[in-house]
LOPA-914899 format. One record per residue (C-alpha): residue number from 1; residue in three letters; x negated, y negated, z negated. Coordinates in Angstrom, 1 decimal. Layout:
N
MARZA   num   residuo       xx       yy       zz
MARZA   NUM       ALA        X        Y        Z
...
! end
This chain:
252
MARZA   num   residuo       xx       yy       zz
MARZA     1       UNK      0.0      0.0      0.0
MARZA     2       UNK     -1.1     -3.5      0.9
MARZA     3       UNK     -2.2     -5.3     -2.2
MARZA     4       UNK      0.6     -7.9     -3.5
MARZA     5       UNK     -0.3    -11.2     -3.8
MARZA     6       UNK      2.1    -13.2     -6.4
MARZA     7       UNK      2.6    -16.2     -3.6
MARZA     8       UNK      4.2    -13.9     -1.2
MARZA     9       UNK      6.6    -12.6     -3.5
MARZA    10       UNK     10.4    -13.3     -4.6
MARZA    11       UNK     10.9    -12.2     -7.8
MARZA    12       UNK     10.6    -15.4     -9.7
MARZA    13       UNK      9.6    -13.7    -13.0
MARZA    14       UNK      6.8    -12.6    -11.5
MARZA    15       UNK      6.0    -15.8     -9.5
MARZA    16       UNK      6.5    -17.8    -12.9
MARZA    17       UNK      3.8    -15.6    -14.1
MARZA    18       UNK     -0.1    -16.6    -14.9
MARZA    19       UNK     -2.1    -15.7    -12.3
MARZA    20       UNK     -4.3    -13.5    -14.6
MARZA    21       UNK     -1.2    -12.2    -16.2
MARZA    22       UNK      0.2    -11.1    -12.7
MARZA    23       UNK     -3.3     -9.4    -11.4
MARZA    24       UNK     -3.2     -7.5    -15.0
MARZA    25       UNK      0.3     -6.2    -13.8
MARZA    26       UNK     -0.2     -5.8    -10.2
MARZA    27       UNK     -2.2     -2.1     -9.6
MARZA    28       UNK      0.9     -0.5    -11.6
MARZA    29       UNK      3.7     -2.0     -9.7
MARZA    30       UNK      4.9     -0.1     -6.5
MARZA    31       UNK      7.6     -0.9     -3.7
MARZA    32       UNK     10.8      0.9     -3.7
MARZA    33       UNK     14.2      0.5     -1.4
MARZA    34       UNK     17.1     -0.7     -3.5
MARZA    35       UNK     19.7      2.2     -1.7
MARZA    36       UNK     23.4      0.5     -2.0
MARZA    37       UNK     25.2      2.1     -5.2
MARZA    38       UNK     21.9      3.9     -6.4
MARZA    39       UNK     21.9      4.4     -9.7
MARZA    40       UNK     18.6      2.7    -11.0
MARZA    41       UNK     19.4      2.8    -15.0
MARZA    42       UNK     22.1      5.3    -16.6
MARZA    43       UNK     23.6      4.8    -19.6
MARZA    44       UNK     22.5      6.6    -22.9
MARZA    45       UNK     19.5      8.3    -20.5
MARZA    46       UNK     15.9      7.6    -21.5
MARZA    47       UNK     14.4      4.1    -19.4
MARZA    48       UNK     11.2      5.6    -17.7
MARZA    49       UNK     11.1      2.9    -15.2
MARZA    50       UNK     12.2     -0.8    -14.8
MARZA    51       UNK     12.4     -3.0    -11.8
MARZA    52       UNK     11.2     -6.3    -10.7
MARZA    53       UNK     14.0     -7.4     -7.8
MARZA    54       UNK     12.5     -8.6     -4.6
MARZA    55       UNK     15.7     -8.6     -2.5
MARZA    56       UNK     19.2     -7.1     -3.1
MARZA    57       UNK     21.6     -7.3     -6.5
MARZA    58       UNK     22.1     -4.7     -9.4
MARZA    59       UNK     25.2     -4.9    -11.5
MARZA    60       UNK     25.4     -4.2    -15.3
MARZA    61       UNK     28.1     -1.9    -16.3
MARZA    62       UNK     30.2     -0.9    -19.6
MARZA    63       UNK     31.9      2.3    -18.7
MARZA    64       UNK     34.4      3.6    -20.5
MARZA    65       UNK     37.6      6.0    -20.3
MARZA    66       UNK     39.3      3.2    -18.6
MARZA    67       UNK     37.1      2.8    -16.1
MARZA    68       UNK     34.5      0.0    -15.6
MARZA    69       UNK     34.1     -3.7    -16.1
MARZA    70       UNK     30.8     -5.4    -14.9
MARZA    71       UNK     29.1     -7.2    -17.5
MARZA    72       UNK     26.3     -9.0    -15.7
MARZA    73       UNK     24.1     -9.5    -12.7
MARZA    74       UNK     20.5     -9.3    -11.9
MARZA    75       UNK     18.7    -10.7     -8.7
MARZA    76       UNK     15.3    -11.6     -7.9
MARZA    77       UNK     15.6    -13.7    -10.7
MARZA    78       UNK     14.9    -10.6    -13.0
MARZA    79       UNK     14.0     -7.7    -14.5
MARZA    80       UNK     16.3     -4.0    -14.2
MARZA    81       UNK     15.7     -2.7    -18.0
MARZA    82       UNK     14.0     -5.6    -19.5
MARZA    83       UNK     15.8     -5.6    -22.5
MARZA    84       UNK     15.7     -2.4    -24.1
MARZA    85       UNK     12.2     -1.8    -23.2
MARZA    86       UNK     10.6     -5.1    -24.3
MARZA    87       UNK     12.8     -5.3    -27.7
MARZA    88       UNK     11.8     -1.5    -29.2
MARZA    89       UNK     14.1      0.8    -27.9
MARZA    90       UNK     14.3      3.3    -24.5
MARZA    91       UNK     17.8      3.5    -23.7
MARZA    92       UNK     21.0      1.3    -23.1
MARZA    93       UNK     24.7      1.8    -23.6
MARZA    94       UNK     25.2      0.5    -20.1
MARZA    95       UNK     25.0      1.3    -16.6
MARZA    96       UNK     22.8     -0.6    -13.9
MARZA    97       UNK     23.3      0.4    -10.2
MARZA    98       UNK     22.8     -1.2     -6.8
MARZA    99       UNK     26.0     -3.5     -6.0
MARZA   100       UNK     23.8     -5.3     -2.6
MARZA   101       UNK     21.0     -3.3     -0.8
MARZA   102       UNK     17.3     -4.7     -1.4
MARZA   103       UNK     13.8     -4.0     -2.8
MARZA   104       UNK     12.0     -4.1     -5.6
MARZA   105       UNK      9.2     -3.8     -7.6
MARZA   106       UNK      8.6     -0.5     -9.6
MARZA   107       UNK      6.5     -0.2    -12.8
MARZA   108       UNK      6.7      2.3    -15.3
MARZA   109       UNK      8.2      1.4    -18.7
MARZA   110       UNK      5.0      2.4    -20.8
MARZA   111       UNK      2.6      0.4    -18.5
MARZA   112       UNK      4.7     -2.7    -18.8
MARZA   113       UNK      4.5     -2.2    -22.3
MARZA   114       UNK      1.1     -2.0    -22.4
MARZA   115       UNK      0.5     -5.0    -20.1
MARZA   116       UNK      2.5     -7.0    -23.2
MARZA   117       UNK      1.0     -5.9    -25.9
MARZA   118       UNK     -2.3     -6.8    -24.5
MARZA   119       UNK     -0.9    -10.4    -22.8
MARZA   120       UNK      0.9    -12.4    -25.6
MARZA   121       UNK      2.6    -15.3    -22.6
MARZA   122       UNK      3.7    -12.2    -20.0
MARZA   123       UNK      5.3    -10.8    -23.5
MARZA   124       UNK      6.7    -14.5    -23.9
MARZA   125       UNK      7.9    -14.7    -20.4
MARZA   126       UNK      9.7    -11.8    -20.4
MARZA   127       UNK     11.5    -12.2    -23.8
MARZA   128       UNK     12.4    -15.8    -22.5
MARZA   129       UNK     14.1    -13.6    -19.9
MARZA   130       UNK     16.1    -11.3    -21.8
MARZA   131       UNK     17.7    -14.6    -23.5
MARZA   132       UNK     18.8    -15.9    -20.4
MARZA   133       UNK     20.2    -12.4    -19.8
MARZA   134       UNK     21.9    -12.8    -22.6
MARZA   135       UNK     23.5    -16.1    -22.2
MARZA   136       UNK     24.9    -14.8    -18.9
MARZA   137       UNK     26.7    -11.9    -20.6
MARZA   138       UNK     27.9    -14.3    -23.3
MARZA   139       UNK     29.3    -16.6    -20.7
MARZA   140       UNK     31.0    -13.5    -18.9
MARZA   141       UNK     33.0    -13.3    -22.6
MARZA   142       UNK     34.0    -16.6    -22.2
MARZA   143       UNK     34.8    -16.5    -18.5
MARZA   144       UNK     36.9    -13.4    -19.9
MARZA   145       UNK     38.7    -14.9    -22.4
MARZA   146       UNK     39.4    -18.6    -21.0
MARZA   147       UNK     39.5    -17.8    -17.5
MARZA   148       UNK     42.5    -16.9    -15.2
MARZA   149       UNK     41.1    -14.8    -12.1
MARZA   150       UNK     40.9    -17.7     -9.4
MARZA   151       UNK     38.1    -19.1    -12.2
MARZA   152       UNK     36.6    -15.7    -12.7
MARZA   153       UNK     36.1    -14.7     -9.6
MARZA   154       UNK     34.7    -18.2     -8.4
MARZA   155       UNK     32.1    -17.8    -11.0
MARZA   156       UNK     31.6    -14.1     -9.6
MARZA   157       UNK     30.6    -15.3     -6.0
MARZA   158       UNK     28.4    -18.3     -7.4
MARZA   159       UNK     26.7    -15.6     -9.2
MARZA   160       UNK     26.1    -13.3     -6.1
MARZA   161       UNK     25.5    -16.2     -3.9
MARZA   162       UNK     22.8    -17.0     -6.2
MARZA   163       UNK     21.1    -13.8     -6.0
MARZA   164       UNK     21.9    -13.2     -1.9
MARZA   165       UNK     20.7    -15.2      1.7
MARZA   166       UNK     23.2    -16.8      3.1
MARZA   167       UNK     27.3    -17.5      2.2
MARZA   168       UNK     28.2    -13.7      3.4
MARZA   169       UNK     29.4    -11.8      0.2
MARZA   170       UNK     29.6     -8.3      1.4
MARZA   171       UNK     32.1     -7.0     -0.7
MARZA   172       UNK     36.0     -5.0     -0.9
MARZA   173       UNK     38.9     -6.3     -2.7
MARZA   174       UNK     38.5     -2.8     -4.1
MARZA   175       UNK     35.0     -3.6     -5.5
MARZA   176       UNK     35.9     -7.1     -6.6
MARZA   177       UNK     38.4     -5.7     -8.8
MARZA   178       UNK     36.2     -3.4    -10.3
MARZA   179       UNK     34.0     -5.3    -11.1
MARZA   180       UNK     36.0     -7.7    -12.7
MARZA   181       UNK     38.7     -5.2    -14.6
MARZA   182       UNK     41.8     -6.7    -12.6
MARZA   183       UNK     43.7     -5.6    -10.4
MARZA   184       UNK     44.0     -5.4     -7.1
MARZA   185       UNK     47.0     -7.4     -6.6
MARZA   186       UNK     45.5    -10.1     -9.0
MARZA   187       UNK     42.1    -10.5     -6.7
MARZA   188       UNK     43.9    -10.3     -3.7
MARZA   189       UNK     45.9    -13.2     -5.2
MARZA   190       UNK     43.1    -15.3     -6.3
MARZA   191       UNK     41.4    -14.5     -3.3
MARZA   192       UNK     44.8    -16.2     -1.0
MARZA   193       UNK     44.3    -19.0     -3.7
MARZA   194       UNK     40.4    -19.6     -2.8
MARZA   195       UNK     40.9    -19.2      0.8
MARZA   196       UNK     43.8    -21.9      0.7
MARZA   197       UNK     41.9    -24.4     -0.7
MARZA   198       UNK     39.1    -24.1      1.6
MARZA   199       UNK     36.7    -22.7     -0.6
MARZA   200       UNK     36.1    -19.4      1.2
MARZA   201       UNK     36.8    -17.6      4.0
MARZA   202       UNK     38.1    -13.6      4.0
MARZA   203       UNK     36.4    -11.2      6.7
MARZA   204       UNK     37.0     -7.6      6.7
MARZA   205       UNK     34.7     -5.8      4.0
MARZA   206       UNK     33.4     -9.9      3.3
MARZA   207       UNK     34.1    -13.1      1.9
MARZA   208       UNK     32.4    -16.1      3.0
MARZA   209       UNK     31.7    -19.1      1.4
MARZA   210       UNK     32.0    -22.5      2.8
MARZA   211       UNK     32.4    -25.0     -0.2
MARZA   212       UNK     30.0    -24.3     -2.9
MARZA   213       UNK     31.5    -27.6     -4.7
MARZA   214       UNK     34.8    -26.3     -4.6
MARZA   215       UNK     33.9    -23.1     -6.0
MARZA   216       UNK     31.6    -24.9     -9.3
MARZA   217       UNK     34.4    -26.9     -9.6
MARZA   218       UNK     36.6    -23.9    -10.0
MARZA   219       UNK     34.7    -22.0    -12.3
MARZA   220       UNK     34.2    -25.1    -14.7
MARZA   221       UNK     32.6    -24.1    -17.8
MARZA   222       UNK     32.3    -20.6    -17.4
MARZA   223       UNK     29.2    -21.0    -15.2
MARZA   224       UNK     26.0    -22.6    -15.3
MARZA   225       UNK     24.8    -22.4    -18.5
MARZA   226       UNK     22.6    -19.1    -18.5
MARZA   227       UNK     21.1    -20.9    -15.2
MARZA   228       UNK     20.2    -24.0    -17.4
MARZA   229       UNK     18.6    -22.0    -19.3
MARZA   230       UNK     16.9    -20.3    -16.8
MARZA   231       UNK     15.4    -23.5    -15.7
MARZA   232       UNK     14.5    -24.9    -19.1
MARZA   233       UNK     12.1    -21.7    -20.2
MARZA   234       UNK     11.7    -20.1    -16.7
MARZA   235       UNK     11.0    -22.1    -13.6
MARZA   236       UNK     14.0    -23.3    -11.2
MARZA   237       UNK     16.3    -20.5    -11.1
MARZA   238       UNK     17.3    -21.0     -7.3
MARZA   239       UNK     19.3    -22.4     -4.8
MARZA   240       UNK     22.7    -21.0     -3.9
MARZA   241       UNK     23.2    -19.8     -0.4
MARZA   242       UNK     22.8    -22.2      2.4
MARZA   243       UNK     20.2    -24.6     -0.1
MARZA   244       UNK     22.6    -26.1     -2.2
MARZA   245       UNK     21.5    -26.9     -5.5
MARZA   246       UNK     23.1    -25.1     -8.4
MARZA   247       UNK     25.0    -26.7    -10.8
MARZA   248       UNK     23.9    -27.8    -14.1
MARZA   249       UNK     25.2    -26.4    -17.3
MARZA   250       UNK     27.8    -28.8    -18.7
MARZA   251       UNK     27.4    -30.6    -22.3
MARZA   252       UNK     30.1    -30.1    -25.0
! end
C-alpha cells in the first residue's frame, strides 16, 4: 500500500492531528471499502477494530424488540468505535453499520490504544471527539422529544449532507423511517411537507436538497450544537453539500 500522507486525507480527526502524532499512527492504519449495510461494530461483540471514515456514513443503532431507532451519525468527521475503546471498555450496547458506501481507515483497537498511551494530545484529540459524539446523541434526545417529524427529519438530511458530496441523499422512505422510529406514513408526510416548501426535492430511492437555509431553519434548535462543538475543540467540522456553510449552534 502506498504510504498515507495526512494532507491527502479526509478524515478530519486525523488531519487535525500533529504531524508527529499522525506518522506515529500511520504504519498501523490500512484501507478498507465501507460495503453498504456492512456491519462494522455489533452490539454486545468484543471491538477488535475501529475505523477512521475517509468517505461514506455509518449509523449508530439501539436495537431492540421493537425494532431499531438510529441514535447517531458518523462521517469523515470521526471515528467508528472511539468511544468504548478510548474510555476502558471493549464493547457497546449499540449497533454501527454502513447506512452510505465509502472507505475508511482501519487500525486495530490495541494499537490505537497504544498509540495514546504513548501520545498524551492524539489521546486528547480523540477524547475531544467522543464529546462531540456525545453532544450529537444528546441533541438526537431533544430532537426526539421537541420535535414533530418535518423538524426531525430536516435535522436528519443536514446531518447526512454534512457527511456526503453533493445535495443527493440516497435513501428510501423505508430507511428514513427506520431510522428515525416513525412511520412510514409520517415520513412520507413530512417528506410532501419539505418538498412543498421548496426545501427538497423527492427522486425515486433519493431526496435532494435544494435550500439548505430552509432546511436549518426547519430544524431550529435541534441542530448545530454538537457541530459547534466540533469546531471549538476540533478544527471546522465542514461544509454541507454544495459549500454552504453550516450553521452555528444557537445561544439560549
Amino acid at each position: 500500500m502506498a504510504q498515507l500522507q495526512q494532507a491527502d486525507l479526509r478524515n478530519r480527526l486525523l488531519r487535525a492531528l500533529a504531524p508527529d502524532d499522525f506518522l506515529a499512527l500511520q504504519p498501523a492504519l490500512r484501507r478498507e471499502d465501507m460495503a453498504v449495510r456492512r456491519i462494522m461494530i455489533a452490539a454486545h461483540t468484543t471491538i477488535e477494530t475501529v475505523y477512521f471514515v475517509e468517505a461514506g456514513i455509518v449509523s449508530v443503532t439501539n436495537d431492540g424488540m421493537r425494532g431499531r431507532v438510529e441514535i447517531g451519525l458518523i462521517g469523515r468527521e470521526g471515528l467508528v468505535g472511539a468511544a468504548p475503546v478510548l474510555l476502558g471498555d471493549d464493547r457497546t450496547p449499540y449497533t454501527h453499520f454502513v447506512q452510505a458506501p465509502g472507505r475508511m481507515l482501519a487500525i486495530d483497537a490495541p494499537a490505537l490504544l497504544r498509540a495514546v498511551e504513548a501520545r498524551p494530545a492524539m489521546r486528547l484529540m480523540l477524547l475531544r471527539y467522543i464529546h462531540t459524539h456525545f453532544a450529537q446523541t444528546a441533541q438526537t434526545a431533544f430532537a426526539n422529544a421537541r420535535g414533530n417529524t418535518p423538524m426531525r427529519l430536516a435535522r436528519w438530511l443536514l446531518m447526512y449532507q454534512d457527511r456526503s458530496d453533493g445535495d443527493a441523499v440516497m435513501v428510501t422512505h423505508e430507511f428514513m423511517s427506520l431510522m428515525l422510529g416513525v412511520e412510514r406514513p409520517g415520513v412520507t408526510a413530512a417528506l410532501r411537507r419539505l418538498e412543498g416548501d421548496g426545501f427538497v426535492r423527492k427522486h425515486r430511492g433519493l431526496v435532494e436538497i435544494v435550500d439548505r437555509d430552509g432546511l436549518l431553519e426547519l430544524a431550529g434548535d435541534s441542530y448545530g450544537t454538537a457541530e459547534a462543538e466540533y469546531d471549538r475543540l476540533i478544527g471546522e467540522f465542514g461544509t454541507g453539500g454544495a459549500g454552504t456553510p453550516m450553521a452555528p449552534s444557537r445561544g439560549p
